[in-house]
N, C-alpha and C positions, 0 to 999 in steps of 0.2 A: 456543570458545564458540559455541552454534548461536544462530539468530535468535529471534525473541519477535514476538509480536502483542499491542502494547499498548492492551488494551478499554477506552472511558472514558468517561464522560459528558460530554456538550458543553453547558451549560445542562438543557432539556429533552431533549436527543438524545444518540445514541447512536455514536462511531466507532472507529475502530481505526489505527494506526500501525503497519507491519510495519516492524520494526528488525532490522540487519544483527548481528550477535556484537558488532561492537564500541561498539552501542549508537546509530548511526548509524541514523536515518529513512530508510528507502529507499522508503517508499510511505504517502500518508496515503490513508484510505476518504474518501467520501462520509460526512454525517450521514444517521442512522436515525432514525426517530419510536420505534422500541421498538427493545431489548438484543437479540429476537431476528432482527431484519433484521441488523442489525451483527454478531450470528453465522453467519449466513447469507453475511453477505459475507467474512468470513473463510475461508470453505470455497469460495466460490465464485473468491477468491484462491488456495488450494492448489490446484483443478484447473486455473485459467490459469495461473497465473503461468508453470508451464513451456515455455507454446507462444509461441513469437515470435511467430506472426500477431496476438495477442492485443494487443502493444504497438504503439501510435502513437508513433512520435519527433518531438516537435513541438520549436517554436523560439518564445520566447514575443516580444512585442512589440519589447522590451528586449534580444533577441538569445541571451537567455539558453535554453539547450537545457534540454528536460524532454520525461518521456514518460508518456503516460497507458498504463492496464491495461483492456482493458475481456472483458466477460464472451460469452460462446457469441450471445449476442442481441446485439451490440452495444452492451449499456448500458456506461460508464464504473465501474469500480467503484474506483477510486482513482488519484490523480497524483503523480510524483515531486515532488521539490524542486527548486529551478533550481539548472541547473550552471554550472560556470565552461566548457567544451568540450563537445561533441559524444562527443569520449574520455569524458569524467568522466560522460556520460549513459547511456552505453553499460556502462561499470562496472557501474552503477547497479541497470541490466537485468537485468546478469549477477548480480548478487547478489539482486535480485528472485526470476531464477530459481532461484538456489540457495537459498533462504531459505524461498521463498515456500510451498512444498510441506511441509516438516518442521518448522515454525517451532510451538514452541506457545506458546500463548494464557495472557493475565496477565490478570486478570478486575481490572484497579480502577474500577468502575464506582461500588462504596461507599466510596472514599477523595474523600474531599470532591465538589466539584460540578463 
């Protein structure tokens, strides 16, 4: 089973979730003020995701490892989930990059709020 980008509304905005096959969050966006930034940033996910330089592996307060994604400008365009190892972040990555490129799009943006 291949990956999904789950599109949704957050309140007023607009984000995305790229999820692994096995239904597993490997990346949450930034929120969007409109549906079309947040499709934008799906796309702008397919051409990075596959360059490592793209990834920051960070270590959050709490010691917990996590890595953000960020785009050709530097901007951040989503962050993983906290892991339990540096290992389990690095998975993470690797399923980023495997996902992140061929992964297609669930539009629930009209299922509830």
């Amino acid at each position: 089973m291949s990956g999904s980008y789950d599109l949704k509304r957050s309140g007023e905005q607009y984000m995305f979730n790229l999820k692994a096959g096995n239904g597993q969050t490997i990346l949450t966006s930034e929120r969007y003020a409109a549906k079309a930034g947040a499709l934008d940033g799906i796309e702008s996910v397919r051409k990075n995701s596959p360059i490592d330089e793209r990834y920051e592996r960070k270590v959050a307060k709490d010691g917990s490892p996590f890595f953000t994604l960020s785009s050709t400008n530097g901007q951040v365009i989503g962050r993983s989930e906290m892991y339990s190892s540096a290992a389990a972040r690095d998975n993470g990555i690797a399923s980023c990059k495997t996902n992140g490129p061929t992964a297609t799009t669930k539009d629930n943006t009209n299922s509830g709020a």
